[in-house]
Each structure stands twice: as structure tokens, then as C-alpha cells.
N, C-alpha and C positions, 0 to 999 in steps of 0.2 A: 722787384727788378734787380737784376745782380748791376754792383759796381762796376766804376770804371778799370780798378784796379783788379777786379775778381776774372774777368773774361779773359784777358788772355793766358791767366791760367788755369781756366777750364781746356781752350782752344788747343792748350799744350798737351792735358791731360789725354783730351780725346783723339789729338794725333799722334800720342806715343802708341794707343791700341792697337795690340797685331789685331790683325784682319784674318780670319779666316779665309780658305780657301773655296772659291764656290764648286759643287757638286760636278763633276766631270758629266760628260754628255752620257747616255745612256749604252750597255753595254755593246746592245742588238747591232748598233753603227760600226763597234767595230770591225766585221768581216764583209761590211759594204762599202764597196770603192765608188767615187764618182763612175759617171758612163763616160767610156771612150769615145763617143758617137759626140756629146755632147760638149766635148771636151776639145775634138777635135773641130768641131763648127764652130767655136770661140775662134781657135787657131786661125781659121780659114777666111774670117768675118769680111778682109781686105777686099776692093771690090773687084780689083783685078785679077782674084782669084778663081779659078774654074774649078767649081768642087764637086767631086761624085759621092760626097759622104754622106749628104742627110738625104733623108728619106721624103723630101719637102716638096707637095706639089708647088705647079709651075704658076706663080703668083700671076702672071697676067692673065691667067684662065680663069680666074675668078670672077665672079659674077657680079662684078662692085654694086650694078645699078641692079639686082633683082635684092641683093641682098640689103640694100640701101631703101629701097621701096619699103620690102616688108617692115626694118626698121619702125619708117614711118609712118605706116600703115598703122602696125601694132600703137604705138604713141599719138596718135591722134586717135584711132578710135576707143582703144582701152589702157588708155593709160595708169589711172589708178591700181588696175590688176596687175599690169605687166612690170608695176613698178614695187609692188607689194611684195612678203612673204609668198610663198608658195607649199603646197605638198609635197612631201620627201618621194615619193612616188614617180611625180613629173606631168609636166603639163597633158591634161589628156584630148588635148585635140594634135600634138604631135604624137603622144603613143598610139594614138589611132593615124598619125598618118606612117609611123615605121611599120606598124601590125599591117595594115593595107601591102607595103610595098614589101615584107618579109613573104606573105602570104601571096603575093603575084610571082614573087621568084622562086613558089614551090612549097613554101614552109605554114601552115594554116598557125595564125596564131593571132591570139586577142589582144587588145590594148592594156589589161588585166594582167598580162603575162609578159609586161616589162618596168622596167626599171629606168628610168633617164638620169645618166651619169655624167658627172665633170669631167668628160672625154671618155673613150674605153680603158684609160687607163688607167684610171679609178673605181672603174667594172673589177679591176685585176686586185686591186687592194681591199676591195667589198670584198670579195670570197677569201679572201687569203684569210681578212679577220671574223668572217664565218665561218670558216670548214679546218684551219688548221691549227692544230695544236705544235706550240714547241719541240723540234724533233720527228713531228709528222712529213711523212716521204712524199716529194712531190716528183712524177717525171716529165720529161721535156725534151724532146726534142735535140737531136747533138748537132750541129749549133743548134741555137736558139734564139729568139727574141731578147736582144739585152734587159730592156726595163723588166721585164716578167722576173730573171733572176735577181735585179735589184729587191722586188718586190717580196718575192720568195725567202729571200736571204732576210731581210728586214722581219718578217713571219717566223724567226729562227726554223722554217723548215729545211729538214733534208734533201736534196737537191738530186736527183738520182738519172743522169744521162741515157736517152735512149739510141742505139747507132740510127746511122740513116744512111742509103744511099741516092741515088740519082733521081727516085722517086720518093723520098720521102722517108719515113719514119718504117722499120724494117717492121712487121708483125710479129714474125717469129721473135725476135730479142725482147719484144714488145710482151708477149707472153711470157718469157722465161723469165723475166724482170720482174713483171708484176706477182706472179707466183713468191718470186723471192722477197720480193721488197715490201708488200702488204700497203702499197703505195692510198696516200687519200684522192689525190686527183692526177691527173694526166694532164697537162696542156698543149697545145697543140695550134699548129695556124694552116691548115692545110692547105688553103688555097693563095697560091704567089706567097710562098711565108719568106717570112724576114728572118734570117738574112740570106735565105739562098734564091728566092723566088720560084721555088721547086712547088707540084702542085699534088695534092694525093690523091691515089688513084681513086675510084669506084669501090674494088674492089679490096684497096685497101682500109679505106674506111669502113667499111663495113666489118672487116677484120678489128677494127680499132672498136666496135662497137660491140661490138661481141664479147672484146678482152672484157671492155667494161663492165658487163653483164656476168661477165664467171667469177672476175676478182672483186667487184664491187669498189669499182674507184668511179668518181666521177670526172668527165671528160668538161675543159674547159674549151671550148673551138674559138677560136677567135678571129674575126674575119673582117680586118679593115681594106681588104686592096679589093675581093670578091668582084666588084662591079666594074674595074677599070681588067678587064677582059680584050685582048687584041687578036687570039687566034682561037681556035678550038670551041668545045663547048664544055658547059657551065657543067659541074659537077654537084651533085644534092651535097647538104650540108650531114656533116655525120649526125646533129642534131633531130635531121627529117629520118633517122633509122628506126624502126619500133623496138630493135632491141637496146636504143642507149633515150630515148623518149624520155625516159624520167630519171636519168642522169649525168642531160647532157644542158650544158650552160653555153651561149649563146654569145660573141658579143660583137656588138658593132659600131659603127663610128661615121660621124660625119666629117671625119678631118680629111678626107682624100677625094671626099665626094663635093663638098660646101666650102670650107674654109676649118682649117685647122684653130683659127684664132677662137670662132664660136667655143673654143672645148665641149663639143655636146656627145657621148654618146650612149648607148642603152645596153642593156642584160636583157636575155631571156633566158626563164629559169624557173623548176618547177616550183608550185606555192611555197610551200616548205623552205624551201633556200632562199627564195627570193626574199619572202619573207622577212629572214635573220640577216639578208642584204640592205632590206629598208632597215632596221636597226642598227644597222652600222653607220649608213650613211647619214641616219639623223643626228648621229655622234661624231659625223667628220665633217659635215657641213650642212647641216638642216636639210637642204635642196641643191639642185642645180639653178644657176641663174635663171629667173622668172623671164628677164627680158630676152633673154638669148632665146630662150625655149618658144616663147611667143611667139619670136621674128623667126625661127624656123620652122615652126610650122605654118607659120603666113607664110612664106616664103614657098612652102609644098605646099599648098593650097593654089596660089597665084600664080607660079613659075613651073615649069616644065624641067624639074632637074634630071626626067632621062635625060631630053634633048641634050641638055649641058654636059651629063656624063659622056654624050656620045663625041661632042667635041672634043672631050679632053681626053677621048679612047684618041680619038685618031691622031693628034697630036704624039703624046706618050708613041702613040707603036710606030712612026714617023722618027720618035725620037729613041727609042730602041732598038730600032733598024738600023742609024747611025752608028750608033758604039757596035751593035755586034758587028755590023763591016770594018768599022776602024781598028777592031780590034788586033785583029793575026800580024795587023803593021806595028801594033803598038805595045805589041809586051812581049816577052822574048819567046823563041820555037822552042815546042814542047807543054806551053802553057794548055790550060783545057777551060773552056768556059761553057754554059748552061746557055740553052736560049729559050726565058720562059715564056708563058703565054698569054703573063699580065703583071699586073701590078706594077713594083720601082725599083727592080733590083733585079743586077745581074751578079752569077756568083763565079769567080775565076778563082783558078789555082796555077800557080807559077810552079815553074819545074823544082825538081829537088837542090836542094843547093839555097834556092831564094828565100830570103828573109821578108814577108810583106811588110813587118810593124819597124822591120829596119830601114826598110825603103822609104819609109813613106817623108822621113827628113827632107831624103836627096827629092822627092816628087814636089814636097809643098816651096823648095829651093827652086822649083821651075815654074811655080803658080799653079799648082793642078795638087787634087787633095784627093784621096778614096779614106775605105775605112778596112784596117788589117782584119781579117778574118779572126784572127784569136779569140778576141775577148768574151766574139760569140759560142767558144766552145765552153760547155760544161767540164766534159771529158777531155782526154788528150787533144789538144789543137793542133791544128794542119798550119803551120807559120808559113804556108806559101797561099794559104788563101786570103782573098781579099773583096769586099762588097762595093759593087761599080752602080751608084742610083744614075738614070737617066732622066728622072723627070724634070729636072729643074731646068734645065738650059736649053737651047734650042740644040738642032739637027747642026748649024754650024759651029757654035760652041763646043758642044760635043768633039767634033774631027777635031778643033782647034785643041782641045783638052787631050784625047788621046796621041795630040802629036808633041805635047809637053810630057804626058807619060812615059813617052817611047825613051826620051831623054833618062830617064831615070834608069836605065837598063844599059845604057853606056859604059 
């Protein structure tokens, strides 16, 4: 036992010791910025705020009492199971019930031939740390999906912008890129994609499918808005093409259909990659939650989630009816906006001259919030574009919203 008189000068000793400095964060984070998207939803958080920025279905559409049954369902009858470990794979009475309903909307595929993810946005981080190498070319869409470039960039892949216009992702540039670029994968959201809600054609995907097949890149399709459809008809997925069949990756999601909070959603993807997908994912999370996965697929067993989606179709196009009529009042003459034919997002461009990511101070100073177009560009960004969600608020919200916009243009 050390003395009374030896301790405190030990205590001296060991508080004169410089300290080393701990290991700075890893290198990959530096050229990844937070999301604007996410960044801006903090800003907005106040309740008086009217915000078009997240992409957030309409909370009181949610099914409290189906998804609260299955809950309870699953925990009184299997509880031990649903409360246990589980297969990195994924519960297989929900893979049989997405394979059922992928296979009703055109696409024949087995329960064997998916993957259950901790949302699809973890579908996006599996492949990244399967298919891509440091400095491997990925392309994408000009704008694009925010988090996909998060993802990408964190991958240290190459990033390589494909143009687009009014329909989507051009073929020709699409070609001439791929040729050049020797790219690994394409990603791609064709149907209502984030952030323009633009939808691709037929016959462009089939172009897209094709490229795939000459250059040998694999196609990622990702298709969370697909079902929330208001005008038009459904277009096949470039996944159902025979020419990109075995190398086309699938992915889908329950956040826009169920409840975002569940984070459930799945990969389709041939053996081979899927594969080297379950290896990933037993290295990032063993599984998807066991109990979530349960209570959804109780939940498609007992409930009727067309029905539900069809309420929350009619609602949504009810509520994007709104903003495009409010619009020509509420942002200045010359602007151009898109009016798509589903999904949560409409895409505006303000005349030349406007600043969207300048505006957007003076808009959130009136209570009313969007999200500037920029961030979503790879390539050169259009500073007068800007992404208008309508799902969240209602039809009178909405007017009320675009007549605090209008204010910002004064």
C-alpha cells in the first residue's frame, strides 16, 4: 500500500504526462458533407413551420391500429422468435410476402432472391461495399438522390454525372459515358425519382438496359415512390428487361408505403451479388430487426396494404393538385415546374437571375421551407432549381404555404 505522503506525488507525476493526441476520424469523411435535406429539416423542426423539404409521408395516414395489431399479434403468439436473433437473409414469411407482391406487379421472383434491409438505404451501402473498389466509377443521374452520393463518396468511388432532361436520364450521353468512363455501376431511380419526380420512359429504359449489356456495368434501379402512382400507367421495371436480368439490382422499401419508422426494406439481386450482400450485411448488422420484420409481415398477411396505398394515392394527388395550382401565384413569371405522376416531389426552376439556396433564408423568415436544387447536382447545378415535397401537409396547408412563398419573391 503506497503512503500517505507518496500519493500525491504520484498524482503529480501522472498529471504532468502530455497526453497524446487521439487518431483523427478516418480519412474517407473528408469529402462527405452532412445532407442539406437533413440539415434543413432540423432548421424547420418549429411547428409553425410549413415545410416542402422532406420527403416525409403524411403521418396521419398511417395505419397506427393495423400496424399496432400485428405488433401484437406477432408478441403474443411468437414471441420468443420475434424477440430472438435472426438470419442475415431476413424473415422468410415477409420475403415471401414482398416476392408475392414484386411478382403481382409484373416482376416473377422468389423469396430466395431477396435480401431484407435496415431500410433501402442500406440496400445502397451493401453494394457499395460489394461491387466497389476505391476509385471505381459510379454513374448517376444529374441531379440525383442525395444519400446515394453520400454513400458513394464514403465508397471513395468516382462519381461520374449523367445529363438528363425532362424525361429522365439522356441514352445517348448515357452511352458515350459509359464507353468512356468503364463505369462499375449506374444508379438510377426511374420511377418519380428524387429529386425531380421525372419518370423514365419505356423506351428509355430499355436503352438503359442495353447500355448495360455492351459496357458491362451493373444497373442499381431503386424504386421507393413506384406504388404511390396518381395519373398514368405503371411502367415495367428495367430490372423485368432480359437484357439487364442478371445485372440488374432491385430495391425497395417500406417507408412510403408502411411507416418509415419500421426501417425495413429489401434488395433483389442475382445469387452471386446477393450473395456478397449477405456478407456485408452480417458485418454491419447481423440482421434486420427480427421484431419489425415479423410485425410486417403479419401486418401483409392480416391487412390489406393495397387498400391503404390507395388511400394514401388519393390523398397525395388531392395534395399535388394543390401546389401545382398555387404555384404560377407563388413564385415569380418565367419559372417552369414539372407535373409528375406520382410520388413526393415536384421539381421548379426559377428564372435566371434567382438564387434558390439564397432565397431560401428570406422563405424560412416567412415560415415556409423547400429544398435548393443544388446539392442534388453532381455536375454543374442549376441555382434556380429547387425541390417542392407535397405529401406532408394537407391541400389547405399547402395554399397556405405557397402564399408565404410568394412573399419571398418581393
Amino acid at each position: 500500500m503506497l503512503s500517505a505522503a507518496a500519493t500525491p506525488a504520484h498524482a503529480d507525476s501522472a498529471a504532468s504526462t502530455p497526453s497524446a493526441p487521439v487518431p483523427a476520424v478516418a480519412s474517407r469523411l473528408a469529402g462527405v458533407g452532412s445532407s442539406p435535406v437533413r440539415d434543413i429539416l432540423a432548421l424547420t423542426a418549429r411547428p409553425e413551420m410549413i415545410s416542402f423539404a422532406g420527403g416525409l409521408p403524411a403521418p396521419e395516414l398511417f395505419d397506427v391500429a393495423g400496424i399496432r395489431a400485428a405488433y401484437d399479434g406477432v408478441l403474443a403468439d411468437l414471441p420468443r422468435q420475434a424477440l430472438q436473433y435472426s438470419t442475415t437473409e431476413g424473415d422468410p414469411e415477409l420475403r415471401a410476402a414482398v416476392a408475392g407482391r414484386l411478382t403481382a406487379r409484373g416482376l416473377p421472383t422468389d423469396a430466395d432472391d431477396l435480401l431484407v434491409t435496415t431500410g433501402s438505404q442500406q440496400a445502397l451501402t451493401l453494394l457499395a461495399t460489394a461491387l466497389l473498389e476505391p476509385g471505381g466509377v459510379v454513374l448517376v443521374e444529374d441531379p440525383c438522390y442525395l444519400a446515394a452520393l453520400q454513400t458513394f463518396a464514403f465508397a471513395g468511388a468516382r462519381v461520374v454525372p449523367v445529363p438528363t432532361d425532362d424525361r429522365g436520364i439522356v441514352p445517348e450521353a448515357l452511352e458515350e459515358i459509359a464507353a468512356r468512363e468503364n463505369p462499375t455501376l449506374l444508379y438510377v431511380v426511374p420511377t418519380f425519382q428524387n429529386p425531380t419526380g421525372r419518370t423514365l420512359p419505356a423506351e428509355r429504359r430499355t436503352a438503359v438496359a442495353e447500355a448495360a449489356a455492351r459496357h458491362g456495368f451493373w444497373i442499381v434501379e431503386d424504386d421507393p415512390y413506384g406504388e404511390l402512382r396518381y395519373d398514368g400507367e405503371p411502367v415495367p421495371w428495367i430490372a423485368a428487361d432480359p437484357a439487364a436480368a442478371d445485372r440488374t439490382v432491385l430495391l425497395g422499401s417500406f417507408s412510403k408505403v408502411m411507416a418509415p419508422g419500421l426501417r425495413l426494406g429489401h434488395l433483389r439481386a442475382p445469387a452471386g451479388l446477393r450473395r456478397s450482400c449477405v456478407i456485408a450485411k452480417q458485418a454491419a448488422d447481423l440482421h434486420t430487426s427480427t421484431v419489425d420484420q415479423a410485425a410486417a409481415a403479419r401486418y401483409l398477411r392480416d391487412s390489406d396494404l393495397d387498400a391503404h396505398v390507395a388511400v394514401m394515392r388519393a390523398a397525395y394527388r388531392e395534395r399535388r393538385d394543390a401546389m401545382l395550382d398555387g404555384l404560377p401565384a407563388a413564385l415569380p413569371g418565367g419559372s417552369r415546374w414539372n407535373r409528375p405522376e406520382g410520388g413526393m416531389f415536384v421539381w421548379a426552376t426559377l428564372p435566371e437571375g434567382y438564387d434558390a439556396t439564397a432565397l431560401l433564408r428570406t422563405a424560412v423568415g416567412h415560415e415556409v421551407a423547400y429544398v435548393p436544387g443544388a446539392p442534388f447536382f453532381c455536375g454543374e447545378p442549376d441555382p434556380g432549381a429547387m425541390r417542392l415535397s407535397f405529401t406532408t401537409h394537407s391541400a389547405e396547408e399547402i395554399g397556405e404555404g405557397l402564399r408565404r412563398l410568394a412573399k419571398s419573391f418581393v
